[in-house]
Backbone as CSV, one residue per row, in Angstrom:
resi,resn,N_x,N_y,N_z,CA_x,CA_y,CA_z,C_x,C_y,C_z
1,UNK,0.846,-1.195,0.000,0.000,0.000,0.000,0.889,1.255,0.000
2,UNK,0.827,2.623,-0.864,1.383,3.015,-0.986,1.380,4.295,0.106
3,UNK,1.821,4.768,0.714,2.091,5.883,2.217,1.347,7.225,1.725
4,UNK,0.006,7.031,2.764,-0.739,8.332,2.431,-0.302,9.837,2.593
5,UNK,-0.321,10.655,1.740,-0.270,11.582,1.493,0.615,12.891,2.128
6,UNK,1.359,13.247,2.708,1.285,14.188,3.906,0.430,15.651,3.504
7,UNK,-0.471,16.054,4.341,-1.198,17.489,4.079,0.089,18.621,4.417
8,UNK,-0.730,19.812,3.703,0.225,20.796,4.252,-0.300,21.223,5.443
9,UNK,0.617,22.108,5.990,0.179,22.430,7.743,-0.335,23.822,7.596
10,UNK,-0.836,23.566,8.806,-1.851,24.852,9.072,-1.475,25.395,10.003
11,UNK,-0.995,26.735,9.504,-0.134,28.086,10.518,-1.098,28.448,11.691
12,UNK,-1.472,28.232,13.083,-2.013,29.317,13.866,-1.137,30.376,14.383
13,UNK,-2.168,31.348,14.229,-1.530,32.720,14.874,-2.730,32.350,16.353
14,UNK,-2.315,32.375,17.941,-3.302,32.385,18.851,-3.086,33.306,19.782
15,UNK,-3.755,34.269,20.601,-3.525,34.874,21.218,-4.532,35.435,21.935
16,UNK,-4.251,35.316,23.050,-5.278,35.365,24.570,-5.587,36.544,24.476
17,UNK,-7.061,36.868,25.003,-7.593,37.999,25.166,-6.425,38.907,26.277
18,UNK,-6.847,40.548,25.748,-6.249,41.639,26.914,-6.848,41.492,27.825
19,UNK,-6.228,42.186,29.122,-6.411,42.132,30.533,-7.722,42.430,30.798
20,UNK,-8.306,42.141,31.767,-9.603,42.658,32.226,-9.467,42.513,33.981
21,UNK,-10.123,43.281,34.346,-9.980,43.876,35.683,-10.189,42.592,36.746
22,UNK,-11.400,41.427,36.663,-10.689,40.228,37.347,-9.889,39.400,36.973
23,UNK,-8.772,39.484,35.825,-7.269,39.523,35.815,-6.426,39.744,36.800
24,UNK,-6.417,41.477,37.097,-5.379,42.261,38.114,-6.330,41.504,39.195
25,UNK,-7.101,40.872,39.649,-7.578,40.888,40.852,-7.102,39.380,41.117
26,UNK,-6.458,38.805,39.922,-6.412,37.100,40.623,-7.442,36.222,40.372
27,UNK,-8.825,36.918,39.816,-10.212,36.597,40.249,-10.715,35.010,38.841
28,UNK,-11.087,34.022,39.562,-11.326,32.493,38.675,-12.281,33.129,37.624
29,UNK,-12.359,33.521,36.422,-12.619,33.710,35.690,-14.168,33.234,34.652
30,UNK,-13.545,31.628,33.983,-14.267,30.604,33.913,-14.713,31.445,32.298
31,UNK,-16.154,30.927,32.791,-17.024,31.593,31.612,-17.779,32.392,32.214
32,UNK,-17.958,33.294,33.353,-18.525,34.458,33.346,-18.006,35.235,32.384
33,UNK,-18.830,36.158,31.982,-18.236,36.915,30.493,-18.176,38.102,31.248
34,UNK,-17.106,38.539,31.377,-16.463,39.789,31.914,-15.369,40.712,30.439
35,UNK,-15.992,41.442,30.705,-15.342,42.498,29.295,-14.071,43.111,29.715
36,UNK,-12.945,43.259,28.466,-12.141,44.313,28.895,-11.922,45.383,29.692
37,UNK,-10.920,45.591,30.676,-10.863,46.985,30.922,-10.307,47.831,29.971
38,UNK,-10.252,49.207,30.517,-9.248,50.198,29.236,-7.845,49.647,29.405
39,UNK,-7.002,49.061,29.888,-5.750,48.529,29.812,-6.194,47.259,28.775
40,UNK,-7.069,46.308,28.972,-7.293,45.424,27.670,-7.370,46.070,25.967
41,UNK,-8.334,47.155,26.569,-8.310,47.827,25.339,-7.630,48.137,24.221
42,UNK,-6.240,48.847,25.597,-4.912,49.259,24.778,-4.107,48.038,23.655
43,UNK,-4.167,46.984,25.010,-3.595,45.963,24.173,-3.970,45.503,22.974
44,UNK,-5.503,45.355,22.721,-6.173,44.847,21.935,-5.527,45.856,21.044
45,UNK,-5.611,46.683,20.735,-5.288,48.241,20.023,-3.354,47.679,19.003
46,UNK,-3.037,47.225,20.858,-1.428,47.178,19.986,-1.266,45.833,18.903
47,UNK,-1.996,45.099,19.311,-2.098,43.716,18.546,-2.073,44.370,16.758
48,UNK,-3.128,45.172,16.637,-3.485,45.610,15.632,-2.142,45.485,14.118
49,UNK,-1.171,46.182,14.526,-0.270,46.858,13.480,0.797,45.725,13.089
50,UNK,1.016,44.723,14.378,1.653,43.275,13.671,0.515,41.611,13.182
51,UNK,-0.455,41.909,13.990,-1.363,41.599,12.521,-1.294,41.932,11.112
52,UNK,-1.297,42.867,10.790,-1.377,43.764,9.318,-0.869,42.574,8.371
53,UNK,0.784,42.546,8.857,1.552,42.187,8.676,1.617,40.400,7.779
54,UNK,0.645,39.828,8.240,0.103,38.845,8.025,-0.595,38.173,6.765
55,UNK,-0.976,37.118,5.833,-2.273,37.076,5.248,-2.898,35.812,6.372
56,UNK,-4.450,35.993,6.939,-4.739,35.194,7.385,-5.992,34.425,6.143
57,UNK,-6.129,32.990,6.530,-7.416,32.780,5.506,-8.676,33.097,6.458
58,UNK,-8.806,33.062,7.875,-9.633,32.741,8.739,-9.701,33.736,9.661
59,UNK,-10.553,34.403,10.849,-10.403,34.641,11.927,-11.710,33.651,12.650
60,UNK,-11.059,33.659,13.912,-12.014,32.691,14.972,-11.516,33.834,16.076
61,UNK,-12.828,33.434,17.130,-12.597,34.033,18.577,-14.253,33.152,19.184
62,UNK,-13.129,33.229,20.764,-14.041,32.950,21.693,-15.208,33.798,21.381
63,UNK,-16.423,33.094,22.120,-17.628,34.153,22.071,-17.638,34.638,23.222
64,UNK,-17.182,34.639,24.394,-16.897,35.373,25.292,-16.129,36.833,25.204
65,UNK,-16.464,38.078,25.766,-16.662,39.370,25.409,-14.629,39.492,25.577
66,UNK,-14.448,39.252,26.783,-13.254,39.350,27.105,-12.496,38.963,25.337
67,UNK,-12.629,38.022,25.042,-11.728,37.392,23.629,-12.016,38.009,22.270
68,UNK,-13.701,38.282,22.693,-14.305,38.319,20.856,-14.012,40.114,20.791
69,UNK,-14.528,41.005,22.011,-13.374,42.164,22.203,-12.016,42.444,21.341
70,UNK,-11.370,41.646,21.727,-10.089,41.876,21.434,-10.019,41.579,20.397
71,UNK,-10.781,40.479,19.723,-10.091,39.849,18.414,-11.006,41.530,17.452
72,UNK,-11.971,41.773,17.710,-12.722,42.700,17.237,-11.880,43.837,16.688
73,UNK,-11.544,44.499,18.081,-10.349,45.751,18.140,-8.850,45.106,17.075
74,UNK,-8.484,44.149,17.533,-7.346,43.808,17.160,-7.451,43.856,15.530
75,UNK,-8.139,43.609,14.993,-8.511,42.446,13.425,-9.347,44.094,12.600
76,UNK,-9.746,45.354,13.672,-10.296,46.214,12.998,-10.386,46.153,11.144
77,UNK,-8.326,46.523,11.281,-8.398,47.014,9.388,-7.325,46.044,9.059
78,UNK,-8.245,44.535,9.030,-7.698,43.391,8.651,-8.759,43.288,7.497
79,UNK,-10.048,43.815,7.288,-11.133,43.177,6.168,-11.396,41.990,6.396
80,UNK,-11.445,41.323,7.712,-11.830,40.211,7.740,-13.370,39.464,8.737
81,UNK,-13.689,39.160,8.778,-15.327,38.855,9.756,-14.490,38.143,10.694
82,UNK,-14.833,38.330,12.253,-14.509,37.596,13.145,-15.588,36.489,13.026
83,UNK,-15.330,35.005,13.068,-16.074,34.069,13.526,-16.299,33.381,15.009
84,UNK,-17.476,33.038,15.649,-17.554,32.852,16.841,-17.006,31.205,16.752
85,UNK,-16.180,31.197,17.711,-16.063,29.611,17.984,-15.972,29.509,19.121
86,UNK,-17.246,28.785,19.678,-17.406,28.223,21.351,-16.461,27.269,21.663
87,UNK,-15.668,26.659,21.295,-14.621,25.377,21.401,-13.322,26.414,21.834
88,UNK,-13.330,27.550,21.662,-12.332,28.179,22.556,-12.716,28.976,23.394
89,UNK,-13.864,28.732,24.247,-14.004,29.578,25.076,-13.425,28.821,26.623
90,UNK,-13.057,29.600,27.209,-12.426,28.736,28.814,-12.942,28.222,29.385
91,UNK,-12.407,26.978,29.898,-13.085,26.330,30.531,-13.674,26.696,31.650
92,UNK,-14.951,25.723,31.859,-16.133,26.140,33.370,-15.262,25.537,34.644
93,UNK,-15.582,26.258,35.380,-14.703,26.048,36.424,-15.527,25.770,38.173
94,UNK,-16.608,25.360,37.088,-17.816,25.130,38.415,-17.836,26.044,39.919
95,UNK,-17.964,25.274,40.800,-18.354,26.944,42.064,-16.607,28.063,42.113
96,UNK,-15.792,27.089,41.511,-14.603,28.236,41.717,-14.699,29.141,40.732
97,UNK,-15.904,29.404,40.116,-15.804,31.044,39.040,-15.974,32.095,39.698
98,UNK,-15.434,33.522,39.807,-16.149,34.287,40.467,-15.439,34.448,41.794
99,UNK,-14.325,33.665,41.977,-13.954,34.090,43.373,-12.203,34.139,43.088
100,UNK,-11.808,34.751,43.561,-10.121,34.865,43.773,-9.357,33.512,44.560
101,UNK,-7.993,33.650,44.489,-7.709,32.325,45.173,-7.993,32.032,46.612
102,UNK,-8.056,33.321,47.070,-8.077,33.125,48.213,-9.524,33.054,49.085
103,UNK,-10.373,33.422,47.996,-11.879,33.035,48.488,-12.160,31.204,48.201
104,UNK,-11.258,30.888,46.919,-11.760,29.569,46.630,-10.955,28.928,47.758
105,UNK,-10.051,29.229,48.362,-9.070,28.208,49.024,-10.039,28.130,50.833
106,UNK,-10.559,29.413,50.963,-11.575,29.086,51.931,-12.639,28.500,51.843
107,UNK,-13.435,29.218,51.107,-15.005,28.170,50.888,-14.963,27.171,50.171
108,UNK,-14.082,26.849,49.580,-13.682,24.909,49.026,-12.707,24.593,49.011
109,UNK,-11.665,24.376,50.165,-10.681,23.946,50.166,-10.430,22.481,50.066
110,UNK,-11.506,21.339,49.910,-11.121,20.143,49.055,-10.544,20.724,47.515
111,UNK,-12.136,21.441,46.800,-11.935,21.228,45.755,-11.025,22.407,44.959
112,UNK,-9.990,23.185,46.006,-9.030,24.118,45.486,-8.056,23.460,45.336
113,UNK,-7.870,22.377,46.494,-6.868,21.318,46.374,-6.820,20.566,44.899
114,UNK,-7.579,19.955,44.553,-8.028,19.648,43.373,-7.490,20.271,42.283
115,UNK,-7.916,21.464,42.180,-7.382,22.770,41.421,-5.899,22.973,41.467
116,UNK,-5.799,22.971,42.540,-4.078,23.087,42.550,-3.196,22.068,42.106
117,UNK,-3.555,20.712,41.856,-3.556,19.513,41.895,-3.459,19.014,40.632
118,UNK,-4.054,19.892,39.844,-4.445,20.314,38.397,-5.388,18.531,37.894
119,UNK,-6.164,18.250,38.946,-6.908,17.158,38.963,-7.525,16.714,37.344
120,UNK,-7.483,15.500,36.407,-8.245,15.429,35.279,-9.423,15.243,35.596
121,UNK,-10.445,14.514,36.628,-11.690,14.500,36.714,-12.466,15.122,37.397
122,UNK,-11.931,16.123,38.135,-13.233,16.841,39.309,-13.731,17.884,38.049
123,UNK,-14.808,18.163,38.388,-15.455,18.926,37.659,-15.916,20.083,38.434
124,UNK,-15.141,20.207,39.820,-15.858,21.411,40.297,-16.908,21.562,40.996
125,UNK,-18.220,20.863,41.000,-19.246,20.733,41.137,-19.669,21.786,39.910
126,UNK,-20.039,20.950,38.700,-21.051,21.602,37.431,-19.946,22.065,36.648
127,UNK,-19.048,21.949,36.601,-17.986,22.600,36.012,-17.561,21.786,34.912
128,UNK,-16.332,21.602,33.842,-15.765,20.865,33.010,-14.746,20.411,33.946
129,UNK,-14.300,18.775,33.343,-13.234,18.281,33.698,-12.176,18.954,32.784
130,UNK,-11.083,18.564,33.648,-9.824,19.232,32.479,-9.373,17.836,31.617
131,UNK,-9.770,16.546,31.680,-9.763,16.064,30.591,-10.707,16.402,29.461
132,UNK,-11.898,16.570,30.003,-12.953,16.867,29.129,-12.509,18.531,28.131
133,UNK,-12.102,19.347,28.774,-12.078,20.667,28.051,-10.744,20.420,27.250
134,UNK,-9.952,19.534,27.690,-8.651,19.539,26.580,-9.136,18.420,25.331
135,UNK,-9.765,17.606,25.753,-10.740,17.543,24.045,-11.302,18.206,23.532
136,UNK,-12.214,18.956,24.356,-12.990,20.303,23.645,-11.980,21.114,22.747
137,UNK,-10.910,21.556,23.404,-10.156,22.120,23.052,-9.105,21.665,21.541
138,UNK,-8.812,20.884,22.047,-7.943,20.022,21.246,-9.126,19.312,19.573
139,UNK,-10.105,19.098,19.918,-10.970,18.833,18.592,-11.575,20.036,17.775
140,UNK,-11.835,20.913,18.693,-12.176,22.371,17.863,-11.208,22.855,16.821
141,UNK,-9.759,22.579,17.196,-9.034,23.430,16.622,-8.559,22.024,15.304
142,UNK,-8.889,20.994,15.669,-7.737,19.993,14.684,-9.422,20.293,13.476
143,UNK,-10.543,20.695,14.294,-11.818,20.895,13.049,-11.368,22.104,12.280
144,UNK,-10.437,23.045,13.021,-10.024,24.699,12.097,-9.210,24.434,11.275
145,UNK,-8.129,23.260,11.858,-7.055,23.050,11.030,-7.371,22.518,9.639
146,UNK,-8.502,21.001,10.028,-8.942,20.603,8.385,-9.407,21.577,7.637
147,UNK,-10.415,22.407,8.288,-11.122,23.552,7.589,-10.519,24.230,6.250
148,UNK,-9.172,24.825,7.371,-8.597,25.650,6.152,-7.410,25.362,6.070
149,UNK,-6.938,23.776,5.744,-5.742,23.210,5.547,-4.254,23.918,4.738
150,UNK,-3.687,23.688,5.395,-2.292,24.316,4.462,-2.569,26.630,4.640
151,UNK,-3.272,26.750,5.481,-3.370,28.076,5.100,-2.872,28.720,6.592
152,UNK,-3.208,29.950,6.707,-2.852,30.691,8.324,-4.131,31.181,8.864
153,UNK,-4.406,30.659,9.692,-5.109,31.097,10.962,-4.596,31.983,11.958
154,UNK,-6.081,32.939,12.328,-5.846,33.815,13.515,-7.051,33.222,14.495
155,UNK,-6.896,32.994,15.670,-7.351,32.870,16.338,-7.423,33.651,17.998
156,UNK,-8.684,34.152,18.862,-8.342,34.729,20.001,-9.102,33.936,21.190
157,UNK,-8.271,33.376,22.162,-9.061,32.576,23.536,-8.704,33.086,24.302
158,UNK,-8.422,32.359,25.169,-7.967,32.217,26.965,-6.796,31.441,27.257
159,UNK,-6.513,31.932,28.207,-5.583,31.767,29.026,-5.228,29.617,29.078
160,UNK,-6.381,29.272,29.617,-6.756,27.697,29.787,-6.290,27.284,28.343
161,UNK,-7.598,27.816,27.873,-7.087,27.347,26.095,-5.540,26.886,26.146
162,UNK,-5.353,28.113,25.972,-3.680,28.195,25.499,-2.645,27.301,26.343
163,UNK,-3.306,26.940,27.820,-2.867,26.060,27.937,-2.369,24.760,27.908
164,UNK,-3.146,24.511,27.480,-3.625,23.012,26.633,-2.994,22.862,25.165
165,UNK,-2.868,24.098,24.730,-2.863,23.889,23.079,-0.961,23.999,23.703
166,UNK,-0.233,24.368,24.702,1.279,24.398,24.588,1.861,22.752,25.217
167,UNK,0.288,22.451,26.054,0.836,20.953,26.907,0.967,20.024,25.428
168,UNK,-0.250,20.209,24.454,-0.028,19.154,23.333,0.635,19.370,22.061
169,UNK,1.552,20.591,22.038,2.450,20.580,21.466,3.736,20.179,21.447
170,UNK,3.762,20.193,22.714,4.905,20.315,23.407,5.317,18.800,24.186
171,UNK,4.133,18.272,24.893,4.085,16.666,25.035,4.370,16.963,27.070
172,UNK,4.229,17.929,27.129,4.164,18.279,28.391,2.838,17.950,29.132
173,UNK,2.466,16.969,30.085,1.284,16.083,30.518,0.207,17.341,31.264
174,UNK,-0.866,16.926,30.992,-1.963,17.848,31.656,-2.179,17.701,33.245
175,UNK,-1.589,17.132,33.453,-1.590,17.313,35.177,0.319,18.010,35.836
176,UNK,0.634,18.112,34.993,2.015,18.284,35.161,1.728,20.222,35.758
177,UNK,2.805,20.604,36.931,2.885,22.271,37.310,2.645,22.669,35.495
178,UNK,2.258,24.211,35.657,3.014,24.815,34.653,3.848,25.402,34.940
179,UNK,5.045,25.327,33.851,6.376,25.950,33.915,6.386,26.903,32.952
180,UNK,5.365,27.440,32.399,5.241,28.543,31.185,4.257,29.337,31.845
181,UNK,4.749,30.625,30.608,3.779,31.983,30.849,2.677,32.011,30.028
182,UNK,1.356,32.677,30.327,0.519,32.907,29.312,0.421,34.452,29.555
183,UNK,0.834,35.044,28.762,0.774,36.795,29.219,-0.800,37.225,28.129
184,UNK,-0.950,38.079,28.738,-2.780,38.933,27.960,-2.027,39.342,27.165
185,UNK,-2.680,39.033,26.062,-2.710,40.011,24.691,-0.958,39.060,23.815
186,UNK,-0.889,38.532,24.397,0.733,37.932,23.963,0.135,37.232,22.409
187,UNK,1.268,36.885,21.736,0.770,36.181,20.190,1.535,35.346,20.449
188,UNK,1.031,33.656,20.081,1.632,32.563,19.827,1.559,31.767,18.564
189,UNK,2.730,31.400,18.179,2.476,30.571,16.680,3.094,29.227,16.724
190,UNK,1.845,28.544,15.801,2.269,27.263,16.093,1.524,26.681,14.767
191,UNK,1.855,25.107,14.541,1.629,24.613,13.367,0.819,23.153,14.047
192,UNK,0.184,22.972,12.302,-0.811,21.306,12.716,-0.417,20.573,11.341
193,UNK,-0.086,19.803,11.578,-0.293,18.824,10.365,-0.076,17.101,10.496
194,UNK,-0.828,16.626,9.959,-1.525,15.077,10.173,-1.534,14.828,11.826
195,UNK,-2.375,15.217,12.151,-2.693,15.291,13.788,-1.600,15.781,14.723
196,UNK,-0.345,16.431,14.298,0.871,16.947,15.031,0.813,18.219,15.651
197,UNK,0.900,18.198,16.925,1.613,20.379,16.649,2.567,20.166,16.567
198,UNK,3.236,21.748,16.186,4.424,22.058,16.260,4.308,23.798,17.125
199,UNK,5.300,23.812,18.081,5.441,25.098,18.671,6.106,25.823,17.704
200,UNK,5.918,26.974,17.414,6.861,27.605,16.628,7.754,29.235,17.552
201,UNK,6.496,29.927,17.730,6.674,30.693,19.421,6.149,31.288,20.203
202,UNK,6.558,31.390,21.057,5.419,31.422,22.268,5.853,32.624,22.912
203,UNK,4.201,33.290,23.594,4.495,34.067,24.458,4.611,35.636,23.737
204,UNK,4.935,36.069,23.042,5.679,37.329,22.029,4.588,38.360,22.897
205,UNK,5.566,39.206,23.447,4.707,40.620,23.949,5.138,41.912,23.010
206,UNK,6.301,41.949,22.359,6.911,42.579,22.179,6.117,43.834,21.795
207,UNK,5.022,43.663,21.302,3.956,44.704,20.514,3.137,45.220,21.926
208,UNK,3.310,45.081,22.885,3.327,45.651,23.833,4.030,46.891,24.577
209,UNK,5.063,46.295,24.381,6.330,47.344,24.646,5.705,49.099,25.224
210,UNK,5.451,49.595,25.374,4.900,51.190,26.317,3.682,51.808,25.355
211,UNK,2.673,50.526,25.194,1.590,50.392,24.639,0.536,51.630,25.710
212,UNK,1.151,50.711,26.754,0.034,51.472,27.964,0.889,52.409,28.616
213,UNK,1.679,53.501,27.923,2.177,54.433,28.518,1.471,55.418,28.607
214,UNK,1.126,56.049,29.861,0.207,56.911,29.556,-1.622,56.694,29.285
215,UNK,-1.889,55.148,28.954,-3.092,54.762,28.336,-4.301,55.206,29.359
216,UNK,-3.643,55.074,30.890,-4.750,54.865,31.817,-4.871,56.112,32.655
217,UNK,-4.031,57.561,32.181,-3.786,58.676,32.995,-5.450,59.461,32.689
């Protein structure tokens, strides 16, 4: 039998929504849809001018305000339609949404343990497992990749997301500490092809740089 085919790979551009105010607070996030602050704003703003730079075939974003925000601002005078994709929105984080660490570590300190623990099956009470959301995760995007095979993608999530998408590139286990950064508003690039990632790089603030100088006076 003769050795099927190899596809070409599919470029993502990914990059986590800007800051929003239960960010600076520490505060469990989840899927409450909490919008940018004006410091997200900015960022979203700086994203803008190394986009340009780009041809994408696609845009995707969380439907959560925090992500679809940014990709909005960011993608302005790209000519392109943001598309909603729920498969990157962050994972539910059951009763720990909504509270900081130090509220979850009091009123559920089993299931912060858990959390800290980076547990694959608790769900929180009502929440996603983190095995469960790294399929979510992980099948949404290998569906973007067939989509628009061999081409470049932009995409905007979360923090979680992005977590997941560096553990299975990288082969780094989902219960394992993290030893990486996910910075707001940062751009990461990475590749897919015949079910593979590839990291290409991670993290890039640089378009940040004294973005918010002055932004918040």
């Amino acid at each position: 039998m003769p050795p099927m085919p190899r596809t070409h790979p599919t470029r993502f551009c990914i990059v986590r929504h800007g800051e929003t105010d239960w960010n600076s607070e520490r505060r469990i996030q989840g899927q409450i849809d909490i919008d940018l602050n004006a410091a997200g704003e900015t960022q979203a703003r700086a994203l803008g001018p190394g986009l340009s730079g780009h041809s994408f075939a696609a845009v995707y974003s969380s439907d959560l305000l925090r992500a679809w925000n940014t990709a909005r601002i960011a993608t302005a005078g790209l000519g392109l339609a943001v598309s909603p994709a729920p498969t990157l929105r962050e994972r539910h984080f059951g009763v720990l949404q909504g509270l900081t660490r130090d509220e979850a570590r009091q009123r559920y300190p089993e299931i912060y343990l858990e959390h800290q623990a980076r547990s694959l099956h608790s769900d929180y009470r009502g929440g996603e497992t983190l095995a469960g959301f790294a399929r979510r995760v992980t099948d949404g995007l290998a569906e973007m990749a067939l989509r628009d095979a061999g081409q470049t993608v932009l995409a905007f999530t979360h923090g979680g997301v992005l977590d997941i998408v560096y553990r299975v590139a990288t082969g780094r286990a989902l219960e394992a500490p993290r030893n990486f950064l996910l910075p707001n508003a940062a751009v990461n690039w990475l590749e897919h092809s015949d079910g593979h990632w590839r990291l290409i790089s991670w993290g890039d603030c640089g378009h940040l740089e004294g973005a918010l100088d002055g932004a918040l006076e």
